[in-house]
TORDREN-506314 format. One record per residue: residue in one letter; z, y, x of N, C-alpha, C in turn. Coordinates in steps of 0.2 Angstrom, whole numbers, plus 5000, padded with zeros to 4 digits. Layout:
aZYXZYXZYX;...
END
This chain:
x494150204857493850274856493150274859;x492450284855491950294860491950334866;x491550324868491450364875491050424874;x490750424869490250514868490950554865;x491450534864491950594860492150614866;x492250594871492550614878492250684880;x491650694877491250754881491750834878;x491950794870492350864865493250884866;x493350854874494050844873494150894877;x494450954876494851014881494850994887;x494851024891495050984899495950994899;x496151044895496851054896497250974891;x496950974886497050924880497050854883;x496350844889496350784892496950774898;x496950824900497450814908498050794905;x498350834901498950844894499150764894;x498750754890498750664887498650614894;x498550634897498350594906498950594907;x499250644907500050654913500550624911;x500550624901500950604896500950514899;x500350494896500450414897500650384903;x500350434909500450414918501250424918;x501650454914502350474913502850414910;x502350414903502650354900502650264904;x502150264906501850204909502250194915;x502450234920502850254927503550224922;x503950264919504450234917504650184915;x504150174910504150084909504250054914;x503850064918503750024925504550024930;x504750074931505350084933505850054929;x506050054921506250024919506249934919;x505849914920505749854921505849834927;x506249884931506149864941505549844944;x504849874942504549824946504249884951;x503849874956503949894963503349954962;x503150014966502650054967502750084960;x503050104955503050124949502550184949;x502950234955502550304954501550294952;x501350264960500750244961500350214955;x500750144954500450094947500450144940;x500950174940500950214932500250254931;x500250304935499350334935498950314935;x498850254940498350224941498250174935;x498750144933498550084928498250134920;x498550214920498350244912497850254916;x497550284920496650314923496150254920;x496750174921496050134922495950134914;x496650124909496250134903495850174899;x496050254902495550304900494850304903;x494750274907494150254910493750194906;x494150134906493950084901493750124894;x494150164889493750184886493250264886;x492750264889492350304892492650364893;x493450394895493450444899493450464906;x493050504905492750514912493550574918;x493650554923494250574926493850584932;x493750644934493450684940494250714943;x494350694948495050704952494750744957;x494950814958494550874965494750824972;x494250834975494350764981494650834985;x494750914985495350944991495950904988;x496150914983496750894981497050804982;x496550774981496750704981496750684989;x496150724993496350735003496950735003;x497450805000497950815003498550755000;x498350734993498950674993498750614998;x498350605000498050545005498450575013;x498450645014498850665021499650665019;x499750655013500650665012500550585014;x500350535011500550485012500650435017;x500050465022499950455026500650485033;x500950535030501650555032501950525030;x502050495026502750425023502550415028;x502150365029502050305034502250335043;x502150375042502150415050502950425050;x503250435045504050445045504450395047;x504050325046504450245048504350245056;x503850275058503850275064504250305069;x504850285073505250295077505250285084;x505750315090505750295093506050215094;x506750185089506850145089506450085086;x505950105081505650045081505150035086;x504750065091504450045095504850015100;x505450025103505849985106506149905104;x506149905097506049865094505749805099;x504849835095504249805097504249805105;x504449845108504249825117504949765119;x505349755115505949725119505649645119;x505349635112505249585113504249555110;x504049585115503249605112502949555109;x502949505115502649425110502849385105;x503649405103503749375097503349415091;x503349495093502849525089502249515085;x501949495095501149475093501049415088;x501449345092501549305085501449335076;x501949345075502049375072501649385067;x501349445069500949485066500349445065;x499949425073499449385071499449325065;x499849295066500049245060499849255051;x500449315050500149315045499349355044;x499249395049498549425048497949395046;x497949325051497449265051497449215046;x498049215042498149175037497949215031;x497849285031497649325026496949325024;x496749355032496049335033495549275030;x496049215034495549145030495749135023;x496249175019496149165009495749205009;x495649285012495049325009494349275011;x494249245015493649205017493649155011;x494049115010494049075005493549094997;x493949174999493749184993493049234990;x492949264996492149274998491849214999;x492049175001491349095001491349084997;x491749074992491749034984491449074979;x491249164981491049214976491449224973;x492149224974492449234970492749324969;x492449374975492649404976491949444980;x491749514981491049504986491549514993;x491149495000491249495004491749545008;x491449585009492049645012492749635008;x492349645001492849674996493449614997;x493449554997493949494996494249505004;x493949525009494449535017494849585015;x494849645013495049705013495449695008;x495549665002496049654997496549625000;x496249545004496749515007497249535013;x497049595018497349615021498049615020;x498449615023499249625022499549685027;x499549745024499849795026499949845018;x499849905021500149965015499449965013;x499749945004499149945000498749994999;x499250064996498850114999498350145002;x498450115008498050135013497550065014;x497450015013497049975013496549965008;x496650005003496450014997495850084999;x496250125000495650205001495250185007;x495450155014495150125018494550115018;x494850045013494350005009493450035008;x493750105005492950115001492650165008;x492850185012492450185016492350155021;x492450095020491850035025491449995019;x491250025015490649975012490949935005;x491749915006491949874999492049904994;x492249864990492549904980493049924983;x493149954983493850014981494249974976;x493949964970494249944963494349884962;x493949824966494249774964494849754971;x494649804976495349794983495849814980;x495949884976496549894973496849854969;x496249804964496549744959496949704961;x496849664970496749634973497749654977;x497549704982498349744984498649744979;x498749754974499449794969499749734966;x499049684963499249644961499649594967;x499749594973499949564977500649584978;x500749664978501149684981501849684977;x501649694969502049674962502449614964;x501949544964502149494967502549464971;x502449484978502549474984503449514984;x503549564982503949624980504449584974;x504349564971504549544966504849454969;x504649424972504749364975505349384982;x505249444984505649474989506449494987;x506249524982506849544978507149494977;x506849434973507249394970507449344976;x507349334981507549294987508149334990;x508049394990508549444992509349424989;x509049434983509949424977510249394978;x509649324978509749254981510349224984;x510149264989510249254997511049304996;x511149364994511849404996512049374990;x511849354983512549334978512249394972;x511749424972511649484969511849544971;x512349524977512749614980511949654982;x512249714985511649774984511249794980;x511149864981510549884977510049934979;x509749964977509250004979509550074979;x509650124982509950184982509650234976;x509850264974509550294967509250374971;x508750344967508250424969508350484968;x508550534973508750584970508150654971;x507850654963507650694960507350754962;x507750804959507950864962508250884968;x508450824971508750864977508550934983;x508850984986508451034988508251024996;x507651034996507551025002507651055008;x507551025014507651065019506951095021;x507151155021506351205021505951205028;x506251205033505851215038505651145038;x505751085040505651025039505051015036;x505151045029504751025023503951085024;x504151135027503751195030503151145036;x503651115042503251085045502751035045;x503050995040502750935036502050965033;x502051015028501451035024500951055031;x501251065034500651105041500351065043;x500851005044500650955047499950915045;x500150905036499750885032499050925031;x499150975029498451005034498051025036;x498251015042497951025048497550965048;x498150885048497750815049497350815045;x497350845036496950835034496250865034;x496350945037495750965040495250935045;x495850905051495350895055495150825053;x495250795048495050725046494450705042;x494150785037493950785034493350795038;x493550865043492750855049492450795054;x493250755054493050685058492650645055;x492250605059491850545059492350495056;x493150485057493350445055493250415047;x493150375047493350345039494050355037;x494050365030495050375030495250425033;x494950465036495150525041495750595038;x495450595032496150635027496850585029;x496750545027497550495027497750485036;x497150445039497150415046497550465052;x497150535051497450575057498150595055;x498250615048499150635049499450565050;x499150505049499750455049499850455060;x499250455061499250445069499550505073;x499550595069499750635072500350655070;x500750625064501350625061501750565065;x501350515068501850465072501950495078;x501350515082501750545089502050605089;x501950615084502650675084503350675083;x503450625076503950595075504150585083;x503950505084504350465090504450525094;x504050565096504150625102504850655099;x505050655094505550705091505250765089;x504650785088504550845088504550905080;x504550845077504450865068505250835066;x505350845060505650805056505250805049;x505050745047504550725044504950765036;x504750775031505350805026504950805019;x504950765014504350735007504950715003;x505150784999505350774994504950724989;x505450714984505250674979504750694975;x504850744971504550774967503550784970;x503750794975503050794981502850714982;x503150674981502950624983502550574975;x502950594971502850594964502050604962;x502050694964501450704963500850674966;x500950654973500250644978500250564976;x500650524974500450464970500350464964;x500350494959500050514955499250524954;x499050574960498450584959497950554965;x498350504968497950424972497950404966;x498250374962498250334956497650364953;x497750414948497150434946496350424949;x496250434955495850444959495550384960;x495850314963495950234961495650224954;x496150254949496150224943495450254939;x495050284941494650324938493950294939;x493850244946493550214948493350154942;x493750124939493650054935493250084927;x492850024928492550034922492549964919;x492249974913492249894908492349814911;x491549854915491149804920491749774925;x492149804928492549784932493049774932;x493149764925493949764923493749674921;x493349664919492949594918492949544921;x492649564928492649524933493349524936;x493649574937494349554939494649514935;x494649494928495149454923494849384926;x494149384928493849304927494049294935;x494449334939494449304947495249314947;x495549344941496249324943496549254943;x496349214940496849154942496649134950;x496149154951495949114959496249164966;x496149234962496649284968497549244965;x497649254961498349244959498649194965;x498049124965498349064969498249084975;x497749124978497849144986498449204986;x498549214982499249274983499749224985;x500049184979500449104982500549094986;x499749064988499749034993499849055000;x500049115001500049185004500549185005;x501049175001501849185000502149135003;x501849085002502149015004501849015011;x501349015012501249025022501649075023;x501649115024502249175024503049135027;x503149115021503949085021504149045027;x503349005030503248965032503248975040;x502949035043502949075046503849085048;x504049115043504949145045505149085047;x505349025043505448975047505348945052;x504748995052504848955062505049015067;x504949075064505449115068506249105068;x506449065062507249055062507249005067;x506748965067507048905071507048895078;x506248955080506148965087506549025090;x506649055087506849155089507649135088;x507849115082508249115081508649185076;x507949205072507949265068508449235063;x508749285057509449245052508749245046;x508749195042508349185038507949235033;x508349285032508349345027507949385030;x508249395036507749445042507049395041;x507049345043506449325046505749325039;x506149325034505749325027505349375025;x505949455026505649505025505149535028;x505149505036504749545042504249505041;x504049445037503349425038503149425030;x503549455026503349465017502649505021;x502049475016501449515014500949555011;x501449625014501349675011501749715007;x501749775005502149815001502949835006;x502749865012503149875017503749935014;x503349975010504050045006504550005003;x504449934998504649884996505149864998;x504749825006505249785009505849825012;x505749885015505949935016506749955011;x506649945005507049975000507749894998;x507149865001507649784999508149775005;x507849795011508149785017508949825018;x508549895015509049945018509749905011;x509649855007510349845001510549795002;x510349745011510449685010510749695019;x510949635018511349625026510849595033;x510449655033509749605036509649655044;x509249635049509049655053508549715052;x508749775050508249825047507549845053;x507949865058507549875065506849805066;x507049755066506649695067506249695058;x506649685056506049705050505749755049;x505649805049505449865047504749875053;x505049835058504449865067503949785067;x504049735064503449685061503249705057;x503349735050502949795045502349825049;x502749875053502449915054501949915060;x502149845064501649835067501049795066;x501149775060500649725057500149765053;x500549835051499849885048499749915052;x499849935059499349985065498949925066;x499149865068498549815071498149805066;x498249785058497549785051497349865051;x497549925051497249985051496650005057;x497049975065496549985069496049935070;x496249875067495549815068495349785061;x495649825054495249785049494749815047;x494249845050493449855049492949805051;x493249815057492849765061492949675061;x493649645058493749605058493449595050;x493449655043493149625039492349635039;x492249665043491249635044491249555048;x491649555051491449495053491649435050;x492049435047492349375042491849385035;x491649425035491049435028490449395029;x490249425038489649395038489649325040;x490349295041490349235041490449195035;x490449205030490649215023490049195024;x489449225024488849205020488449155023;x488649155028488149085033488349015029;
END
């Protein structure tokens, strides 16, 4: 469809048809089991309506507040238990974490030296934490935004998808993923405190110098209240639905021809660092089995990289160390959230030397 007919199209007519395909596309995705459906459904129709010249203006108050909802998912994994976790046995942690971070770091390097990706942009893909959030991150320290998203999801599907199926593996095909329940009614005060929450972080994030500051402050003021017990975090589905929805659009909105092009010509060489990723990774647990004495399946999931809602949903179906897994997640994203600016200027400018 050219791009000048875009100019004649209702805005009611275009949304209408947006929501439709971002509906049908989510399904499919669901139906086929693969991981992130809500997020990927929107975002993958945005990128085609944009490929063919619709232009997709998403109001940035609106797309703020799904960026502070999501940022409360993440703040809801934070407990007082998992911190405990991480203090019982801290250096196994550091390990840990550092491992895969550094190993992440040197394929984005790989792949900024070889141009295969521009500089920021290939460390910030490569990161291994919540795609989401390394993605919106992303575009306020200087990278694509669009080709990082390229870069996470296509990972996360992968990685997700290799997790799952080692999972079955492993218990025989027993468990499964709890069934999402929809319409369920929420608890109102919960759910009352949560929006204010959201709010609030998102206000004062918008006035902060922080980058990411909409999503940043409710994830940091949604965790110390959590752990403190002072909230219960409460994100119906349906709210969750929508604020991924319109991060997808907002992502998705961002690609054009141009971009869609170069990603096709660097996907085989991302593909092989994604692999190759997987496979250090595995390599990693292995030696947590052998040195720690973690059970194999634990040791797998807590160093899979990235797509932690994921690991999270394979965990809770399988016979695994949930606590130890879920507090190496989660500490691998606050250590890439609080050091991956800095760590990706400087793996960049070493990139170019």
């Amino acid at each position: 469809m050219p791009a000048e007919m875009t100019r004649h199209w209702p805005p009611v007519l275009f949304w209408t048809a947006l929501i439709v395909a971002s509906g049908a596309v989510t399904l499919a995705l669901e139906v086929a089991g693969l991981p992130a459906a809500l997020l990927l459904g929107p975002m993958l129709s945005a990128i085609v309506f944009s490929f063919f010249g619709f232009r997709i203006a998403v109001p940035k108050l609106p797309f703020n507040l799904a960026q502070g909802v999501v940022g409360c998912l993440i703040a809801r994994s934070i407990s007082w238990p998992i911190l405990q976790e991480i203090s019982s046995d801290w250096m196994l942690f550091v390990a840990g974490v550092l491992s895969v971070v550094i190993a992440s770091i040197l394929l984005g390097w790989l792949l900024a030296r070889f141009q295969v990706l521009p500089g920021t942009t290939a460390i910030w893909g490569a990161f291994p934490g919540a795609a989401t959030v390394m993605t919106l991150m992303s575009g306020s320290f200087g990278a694509d935004m669009r080709l990082v998203a390229f870069m996470q999801y296509t990972r996360v599907v992968i990685v997700t998808i290799v997790a799952a199926t080692i999972a079955r593996l492993w218990t025989g095909g027993g468990g499964s993923a709890a069934a999402v329940e929809w319409f369920a009614e929420p608890r109102l005060w919960p759910l009352a405190q949560t929006l204010l929450m959201v709010i609030a972080g998102v206000a004062i994030g918008r006035r902060s110098p922080i980058p990411a500051g909409a999503m940043i402050v409710p994830v940091i003021l949604g965790s110390a209240l959590n752990v403190a017990g002072l909230i219960d975090i409460e994100l119906p589905q349906i709210l969750l639905a929508l604020c991924y929805a319109l991060v997808g659009w907002g992502i998705g909105s961002r690609f054009d021809r141009e971009v869609i092009r170069h990603a096709s010509k660097a996907l085989p060489r991302v593909l092989a660092s994604i692999f190759a990723l997987v496979a250090i990774c595995a390599f990693f647990a292995a030696l947590l089995v052998w040195f720690a004495g973690i059970d194999p399946l634990s040791a797998y999931l807590a160093t899979s990289p990235g797509g932690a809602d994921a690991v999270a949903i394979i965990s809770a179906s399988t016979n695994v160390d949930i606590a130890f897994v879920m507090a190496m997640q989660i500490a691998r994203f606050f250590f890439v959230m609080a050091l991956g600016p800095m760590l990706a200027r400087f793996v960049a400018g070493r990139s170019r030397l």
